[in-house]
C-alpha positions in Angstrom: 0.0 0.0 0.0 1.0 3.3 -0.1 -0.5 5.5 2.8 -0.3 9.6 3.1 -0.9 10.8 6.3 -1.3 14.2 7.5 -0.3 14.4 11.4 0.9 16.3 14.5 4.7 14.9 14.5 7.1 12.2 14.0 10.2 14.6 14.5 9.9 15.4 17.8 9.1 13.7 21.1 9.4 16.4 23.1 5.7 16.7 25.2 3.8 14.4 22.9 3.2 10.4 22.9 2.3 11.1 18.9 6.1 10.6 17.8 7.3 8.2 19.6 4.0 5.9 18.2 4.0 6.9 14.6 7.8 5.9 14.5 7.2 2.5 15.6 4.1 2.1 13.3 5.8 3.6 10.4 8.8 1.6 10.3 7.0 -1.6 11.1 5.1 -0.6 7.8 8.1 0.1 5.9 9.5 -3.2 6.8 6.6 -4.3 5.5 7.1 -3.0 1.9 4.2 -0.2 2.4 5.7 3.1 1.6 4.7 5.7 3.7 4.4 9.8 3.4 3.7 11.8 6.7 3.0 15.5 6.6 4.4 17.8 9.2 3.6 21.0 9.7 7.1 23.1 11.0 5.9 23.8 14.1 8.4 26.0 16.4 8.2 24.3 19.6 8.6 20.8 17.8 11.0 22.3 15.5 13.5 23.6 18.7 13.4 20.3 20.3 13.8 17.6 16.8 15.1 14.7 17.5 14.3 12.8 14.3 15.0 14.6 10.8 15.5 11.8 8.3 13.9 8.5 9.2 15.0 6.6 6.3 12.8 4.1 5.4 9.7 6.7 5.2 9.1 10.0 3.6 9.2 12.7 6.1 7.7 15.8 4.5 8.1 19.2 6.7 5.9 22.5 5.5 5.6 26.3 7.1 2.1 26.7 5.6 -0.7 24.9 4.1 -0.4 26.5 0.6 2.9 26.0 0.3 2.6 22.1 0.7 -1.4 21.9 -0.7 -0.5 21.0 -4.4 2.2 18.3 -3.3 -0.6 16.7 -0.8 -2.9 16.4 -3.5 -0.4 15.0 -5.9 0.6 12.0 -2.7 -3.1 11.2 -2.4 -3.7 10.7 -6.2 -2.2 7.6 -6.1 -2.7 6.6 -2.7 -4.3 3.7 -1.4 -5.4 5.3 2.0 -4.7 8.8 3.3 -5.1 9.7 7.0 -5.7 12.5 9.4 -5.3 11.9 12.9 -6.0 14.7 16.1 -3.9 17.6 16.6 -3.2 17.9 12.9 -2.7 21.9 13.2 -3.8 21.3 9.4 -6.8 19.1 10.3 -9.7 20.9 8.5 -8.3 21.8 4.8 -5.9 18.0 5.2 -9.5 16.5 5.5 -11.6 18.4 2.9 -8.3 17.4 0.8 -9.1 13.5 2.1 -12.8 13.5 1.7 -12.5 14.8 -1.6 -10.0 12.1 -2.6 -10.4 8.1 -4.3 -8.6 7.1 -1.9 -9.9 5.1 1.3 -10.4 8.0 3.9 -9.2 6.9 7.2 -9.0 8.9 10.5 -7.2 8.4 13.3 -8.2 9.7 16.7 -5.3 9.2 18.8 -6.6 11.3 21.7 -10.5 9.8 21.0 -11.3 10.2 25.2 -10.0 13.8 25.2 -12.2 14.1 22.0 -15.2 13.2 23.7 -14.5 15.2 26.4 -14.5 18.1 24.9 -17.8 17.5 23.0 -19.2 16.7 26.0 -18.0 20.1 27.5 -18.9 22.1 24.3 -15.4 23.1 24.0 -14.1 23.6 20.6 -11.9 19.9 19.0 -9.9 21.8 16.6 -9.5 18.8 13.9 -13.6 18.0 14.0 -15.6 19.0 11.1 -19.2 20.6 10.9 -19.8 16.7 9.6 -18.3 15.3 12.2 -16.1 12.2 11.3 -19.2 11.1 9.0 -17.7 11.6 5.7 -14.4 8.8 6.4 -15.1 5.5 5.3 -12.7 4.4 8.5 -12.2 5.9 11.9 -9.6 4.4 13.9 -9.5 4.9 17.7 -6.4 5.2 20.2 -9.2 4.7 22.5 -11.3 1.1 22.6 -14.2 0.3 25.0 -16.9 3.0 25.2 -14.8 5.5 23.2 -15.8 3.3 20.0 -19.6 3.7 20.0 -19.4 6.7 21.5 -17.4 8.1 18.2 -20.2 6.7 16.3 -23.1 8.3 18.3 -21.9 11.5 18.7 -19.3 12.0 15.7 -21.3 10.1 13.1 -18.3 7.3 12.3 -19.5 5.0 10.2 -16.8 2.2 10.9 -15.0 2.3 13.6 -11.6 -0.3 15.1 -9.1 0.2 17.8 -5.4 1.1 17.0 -4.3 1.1 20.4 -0.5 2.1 21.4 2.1 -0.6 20.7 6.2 -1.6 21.3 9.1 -1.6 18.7 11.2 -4.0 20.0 13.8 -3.1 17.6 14.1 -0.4 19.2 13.2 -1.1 22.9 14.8 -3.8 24.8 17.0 -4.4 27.9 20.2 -2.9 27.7 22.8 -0.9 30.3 20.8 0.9 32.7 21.9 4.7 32.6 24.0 6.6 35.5 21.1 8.5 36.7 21.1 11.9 39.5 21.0 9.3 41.8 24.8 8.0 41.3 25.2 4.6 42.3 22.3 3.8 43.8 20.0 2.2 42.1 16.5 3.6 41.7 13.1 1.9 43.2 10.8 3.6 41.5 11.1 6.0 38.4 8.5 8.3 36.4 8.5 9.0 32.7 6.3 11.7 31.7 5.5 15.4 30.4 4.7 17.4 33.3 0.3 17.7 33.2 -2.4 19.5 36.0 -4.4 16.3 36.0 -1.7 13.7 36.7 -0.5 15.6 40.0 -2.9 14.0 42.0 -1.8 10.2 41.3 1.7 11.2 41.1 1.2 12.5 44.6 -0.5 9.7 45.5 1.7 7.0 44.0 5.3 8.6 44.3 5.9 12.0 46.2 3.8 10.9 49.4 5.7 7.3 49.0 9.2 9.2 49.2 8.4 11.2 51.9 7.5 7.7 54.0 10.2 5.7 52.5 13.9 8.3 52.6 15.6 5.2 52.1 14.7 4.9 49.2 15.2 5.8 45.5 12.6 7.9 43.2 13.9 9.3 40.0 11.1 11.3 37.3 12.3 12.1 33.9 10.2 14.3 31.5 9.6 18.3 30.5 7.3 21.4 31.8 7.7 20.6 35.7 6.4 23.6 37.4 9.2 25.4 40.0 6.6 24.5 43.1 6.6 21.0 42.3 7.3 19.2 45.6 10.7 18.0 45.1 12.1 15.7 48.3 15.7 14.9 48.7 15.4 11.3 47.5 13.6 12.4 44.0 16.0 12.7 41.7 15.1 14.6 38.0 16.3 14.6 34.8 14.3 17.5 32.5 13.7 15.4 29.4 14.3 11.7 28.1 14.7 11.2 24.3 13.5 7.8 22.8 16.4 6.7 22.5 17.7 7.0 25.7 14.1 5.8 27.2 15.6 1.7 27.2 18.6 2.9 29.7 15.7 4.7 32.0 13.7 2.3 32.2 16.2 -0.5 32.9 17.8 2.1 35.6 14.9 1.2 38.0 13.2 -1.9 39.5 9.8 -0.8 38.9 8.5 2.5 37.0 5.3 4.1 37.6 2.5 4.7 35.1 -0.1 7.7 35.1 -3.0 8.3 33.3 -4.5 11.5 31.7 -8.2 12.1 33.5 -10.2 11.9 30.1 -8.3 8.3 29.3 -8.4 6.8 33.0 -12.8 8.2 32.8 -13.3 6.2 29.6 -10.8 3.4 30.2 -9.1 1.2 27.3 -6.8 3.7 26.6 -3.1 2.1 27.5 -0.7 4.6 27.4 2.4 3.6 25.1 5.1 4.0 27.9 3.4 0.6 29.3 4.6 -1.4 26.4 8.3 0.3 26.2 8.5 -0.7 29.9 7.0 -4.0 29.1 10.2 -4.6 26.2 12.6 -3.6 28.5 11.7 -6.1 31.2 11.2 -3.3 34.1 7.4 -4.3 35.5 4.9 -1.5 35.9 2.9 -0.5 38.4 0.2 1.7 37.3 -3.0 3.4 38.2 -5.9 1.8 37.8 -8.8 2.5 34.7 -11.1 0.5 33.1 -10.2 -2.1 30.5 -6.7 -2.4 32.2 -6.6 -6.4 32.0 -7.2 -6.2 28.7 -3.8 -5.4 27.7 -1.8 -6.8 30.9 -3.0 -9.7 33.6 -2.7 -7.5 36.6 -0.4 -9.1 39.7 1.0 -11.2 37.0 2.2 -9.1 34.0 1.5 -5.4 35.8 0.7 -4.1 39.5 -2.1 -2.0 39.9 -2.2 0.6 43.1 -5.0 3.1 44.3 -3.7 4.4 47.1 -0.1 4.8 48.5 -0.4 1.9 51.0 -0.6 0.2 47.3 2.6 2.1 46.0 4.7 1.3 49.5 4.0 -2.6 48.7 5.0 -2.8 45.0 8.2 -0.9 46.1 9.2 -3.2 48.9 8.4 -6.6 46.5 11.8 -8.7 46.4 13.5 -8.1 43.5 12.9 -11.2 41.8 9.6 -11.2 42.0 9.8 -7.7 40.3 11.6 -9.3 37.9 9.5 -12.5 36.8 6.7 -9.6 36.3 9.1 -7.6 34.0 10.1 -10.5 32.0 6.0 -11.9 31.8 5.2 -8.2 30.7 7.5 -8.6 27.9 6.2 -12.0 26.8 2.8 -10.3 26.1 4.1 -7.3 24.5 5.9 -9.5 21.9 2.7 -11.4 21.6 0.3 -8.9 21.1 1.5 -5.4 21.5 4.4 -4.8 19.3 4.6 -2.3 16.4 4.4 -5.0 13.6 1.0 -6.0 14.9 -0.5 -2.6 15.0 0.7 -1.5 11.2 -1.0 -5.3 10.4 -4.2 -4.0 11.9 -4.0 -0.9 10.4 -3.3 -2.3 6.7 -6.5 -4.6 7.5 -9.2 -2.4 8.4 -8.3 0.0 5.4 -8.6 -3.4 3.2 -11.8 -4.3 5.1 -13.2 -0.7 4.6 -11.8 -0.4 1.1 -14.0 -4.1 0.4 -16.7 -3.4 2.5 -18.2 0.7 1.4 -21.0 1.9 3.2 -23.0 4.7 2.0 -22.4 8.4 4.2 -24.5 8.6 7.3 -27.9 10.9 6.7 -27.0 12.7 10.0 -25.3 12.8 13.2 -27.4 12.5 16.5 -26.0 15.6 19.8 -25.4 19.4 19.3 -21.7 19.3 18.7 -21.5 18.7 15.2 
């Protein structure tokens, strides 16, 4: 196949889990023999903080402005076989009418399908939805399963709908060195990776600053971008300000157990696993997580991942022998490679676009709500 896709970023990781997806996906497609074409817009902030320029195996296309890249779009999608918009687009409505108005299967990909919702929901404005909602796509795929799916369908008019949920390269993720962290030679008991956001302070409280204060023994070490100065910083919570990709292997493998957070709109709706689980998962470290619906769908919890509400919950995962913490790691990773890696994902991808290009339905008459 060849696929165009118009989309937030795949040069920079910097305060987005976009990137770090789309690479996986698109080289697992290129590996494949699909050749690939991504659209990004030159954005400053991604632009100051690139950490991919040339991916190799894919066409990386970079524009300042819609017209200057418009005629080029339209000449990638004449002989596409599927072109794709996903959320966050910053070119979302004139990328689509360029879609809808293509032969080409038109595929969107909600990658942020609970935060979607929530803003309909709220009546807040979603930037990359239509007045016809996602009606006029002949495939909508969602970040987001559970709920999220006929709830995109109710309120956005999709007219077929799959999960494309978050996913491992294990080319690129595996166990390797663990990195000389802020801590020095101590070795860390519980680490953090992720961007800094209002809505995660609570569970990070919960499940790692209120843990360190009880436990000064022992280790805590939280790597990502846009901490605020107040954050409640303890002597035994160590920081570094951002982790690239490729130096997310050494973090995780740096710790015995690394915490996972989830965004308030994904941990309401659920199904929504959050793609640092399955980079942890190929490295071996074992998660412990906060706990949302759907959770056991992707990992057998006290088996393959530990789940904690409170940080009584935290305290005991910490204190587990090592070993045990270990055989958790290592069953994580067996059901990563089984079901979660990037090669899987592009295969689902390549097959609902086949099953939507085979199986046309006519546009919906309407779409039920206000928001569209």
């Amino acid at each position: 196949m060849k696929l165009v896709i118009f989309g937030l970023t795949v040069s920079s990781s910097w305060g987005n889990g976009h990137a770090t997806l789309w690479r996986g996906v698109l080289n697992a497609l290129a590996r494949a023999g699909h050749k690939c074409v991504f659209f990004e817009r030159n954005a400053p902030w991604y632009e100051s903080t690139r950490d991919l320029a040339d991916p190799g195996n894919y066409d990386l296309m970079f524009y300042s402005s819609w017209e200057e890249i418009r005629h080029r779009a339209a000449r990638e999608i004449t002989d596409a076989d599927a072109a794709i918009v996903t959320s966050y687009c910053p070119d979302a409505p004139a990328a689509s009418e360029l879609v809808l108005n293509g032969d080409a299967v038109r595929v969107f990909y909600d990658l942020d399908a609970p935060v979607t919702l929530a803003r309909l929901d709220s009546d807040l404005p979603v930037e990359w939805v239509g007045d016809g909602g996602y009606s006029g796509y002949d495939l909508v795929l969602s970040y987001s399963g559970g709920p999220s799916l006929e709830e995109l369908r109710r309120k956005l008019g999709a007219r077929r709908v799959a999960p494309l949920y978050g996913s491992v390269d294990f080319t690129f993720h595996h166990p390797v060195t663990p990195m000389r962290t802020p801590a020095g030679d101590r070795r860390v008991d519980l680490s953090y990776l992720g961007t800094w956001a209002e809505d995660r302070q609570p569970a990070l409280q919960k499940l790692l600053i209120e843990p360190a204060r009880r436990k000064p023994e022992s280790v805590f070490l939280i790597g990502g971008s846009m901490y605020p100065a107040d954050f409640p910083w303890s002597s035994n919570i160590y920081f570094i300000p951002h982790v690239a990709p490729a130096h997310h292997n050494a973090f995780y493998c740096s710790s015995d157990l690394t915490l996972n957070i989830t965004r308030q709109a994904m941990l309401e709706r659920g199904y929504c696993p959050s793609g640092r689980l399955f980079e942890a998962a190929a490295c071996e470290t074992p998660v412990l997580s906060d706990r949302w619906p759907g959770i056991e769908e992707f990992f057998e919890p006290g088996r393959e991942i530990l789940v904690a509400d409170n940080s009584e919950d935290a305290l005991r995962a910490i204190t587990l022998h090592r070993e045990e913490l270990k055989r958790i790691g290592r069953a994580a990773s067996r059901r990563a490679r089984e079901c979660h890696t990037a090669e899987i994902r592009a295969r689902e991808m390549v097959e609902a676009i086949e099953d939507a290009a085979s199986n046309s339905v006519q546009p919906a008459v309407g779409v039920s709500g206000d928001h569209v």
